[in-house]
C-alpha positions as a Markdown table, in Angstrom:
| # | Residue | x | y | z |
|---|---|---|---|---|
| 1 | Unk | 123.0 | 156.8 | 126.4 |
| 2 | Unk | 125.6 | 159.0 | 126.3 |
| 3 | Unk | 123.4 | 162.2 | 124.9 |
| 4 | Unk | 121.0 | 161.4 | 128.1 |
| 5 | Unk | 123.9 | 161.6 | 130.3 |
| 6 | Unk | 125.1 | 164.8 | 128.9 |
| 7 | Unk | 121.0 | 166.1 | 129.3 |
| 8 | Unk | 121.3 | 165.2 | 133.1 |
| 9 | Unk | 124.5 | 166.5 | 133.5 |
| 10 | Unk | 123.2 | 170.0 | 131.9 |
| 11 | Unk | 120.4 | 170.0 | 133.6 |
| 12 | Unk | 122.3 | 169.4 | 137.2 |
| 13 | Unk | 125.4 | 171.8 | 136.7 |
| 14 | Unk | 123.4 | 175.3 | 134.6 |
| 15 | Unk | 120.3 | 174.4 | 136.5 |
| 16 | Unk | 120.4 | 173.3 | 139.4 |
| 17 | Unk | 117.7 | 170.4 | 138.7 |
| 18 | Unk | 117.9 | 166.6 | 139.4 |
| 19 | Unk | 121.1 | 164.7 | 140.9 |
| 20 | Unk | 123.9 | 165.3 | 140.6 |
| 21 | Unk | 126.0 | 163.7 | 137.7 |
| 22 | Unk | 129.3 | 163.7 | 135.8 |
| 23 | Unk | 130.2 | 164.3 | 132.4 |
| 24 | Unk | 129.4 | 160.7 | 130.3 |
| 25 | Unk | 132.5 | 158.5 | 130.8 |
| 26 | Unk | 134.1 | 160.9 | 133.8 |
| 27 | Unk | 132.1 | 159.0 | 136.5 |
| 28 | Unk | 133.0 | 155.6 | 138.8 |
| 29 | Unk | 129.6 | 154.3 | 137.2 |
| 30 | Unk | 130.9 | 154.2 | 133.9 |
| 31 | Unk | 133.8 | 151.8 | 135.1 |
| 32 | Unk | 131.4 | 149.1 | 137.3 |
| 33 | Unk | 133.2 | 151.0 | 140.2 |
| 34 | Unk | 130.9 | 152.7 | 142.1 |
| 35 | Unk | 126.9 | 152.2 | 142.8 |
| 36 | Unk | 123.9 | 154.4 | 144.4 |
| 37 | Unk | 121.8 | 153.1 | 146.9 |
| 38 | Unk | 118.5 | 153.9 | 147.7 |
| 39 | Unk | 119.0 | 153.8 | 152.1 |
| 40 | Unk | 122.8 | 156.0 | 153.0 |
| 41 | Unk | 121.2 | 155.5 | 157.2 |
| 42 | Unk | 121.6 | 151.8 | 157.5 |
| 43 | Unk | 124.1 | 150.6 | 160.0 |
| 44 | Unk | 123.5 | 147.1 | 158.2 |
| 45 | Unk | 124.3 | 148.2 | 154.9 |
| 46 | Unk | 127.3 | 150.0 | 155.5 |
| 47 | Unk | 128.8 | 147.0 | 157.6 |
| 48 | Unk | 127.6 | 144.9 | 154.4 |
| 49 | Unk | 129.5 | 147.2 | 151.8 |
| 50 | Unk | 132.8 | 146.6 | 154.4 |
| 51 | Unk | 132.4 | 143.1 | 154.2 |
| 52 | Unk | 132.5 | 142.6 | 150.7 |
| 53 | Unk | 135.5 | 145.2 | 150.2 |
| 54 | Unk | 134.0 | 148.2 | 149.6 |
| 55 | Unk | 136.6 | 150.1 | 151.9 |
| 56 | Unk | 136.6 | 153.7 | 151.0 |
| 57 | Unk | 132.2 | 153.7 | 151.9 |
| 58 | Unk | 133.5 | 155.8 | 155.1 |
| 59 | Unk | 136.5 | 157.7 | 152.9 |
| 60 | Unk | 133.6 | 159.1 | 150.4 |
| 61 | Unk | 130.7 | 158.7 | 152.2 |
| 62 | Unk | 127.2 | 157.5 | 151.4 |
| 63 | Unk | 125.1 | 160.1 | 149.8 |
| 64 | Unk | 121.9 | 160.6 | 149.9 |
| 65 | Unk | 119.7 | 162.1 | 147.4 |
């Protein structure tokens, strides 16, 4: 996992290609603390996130890829 983590992470910051990603164990993800979603223009989802304390949604914002 980690040596295709370091690929994408490569691939994102020399390249320019793909999403972007961190350094393997320097991200939110790695903790359980942060999560993608695949719709960032839903009024229902971001009142949802809210709801089930995921305060800082507005703080960081949603990004789409």
């Amino acid at each position: 996992m980690f040596k295709k983590q370091a690929e994408l992470y490569i691939k994102y910051t020399y390249y320019g290609e793909g999403n972007p990603a961190s350094w393997p164990g320097c991200s939110f993800h790695n903790w359980g603390l942060a999560v993608d979603m695949a719709r960032s223009d839903d009024p229902k989802l971001v009142q949802a996130l809210k709801e089930q304390g995921w305060s800082q949604t507005e703080e960081y914002g949603l990004l789409a890829f």
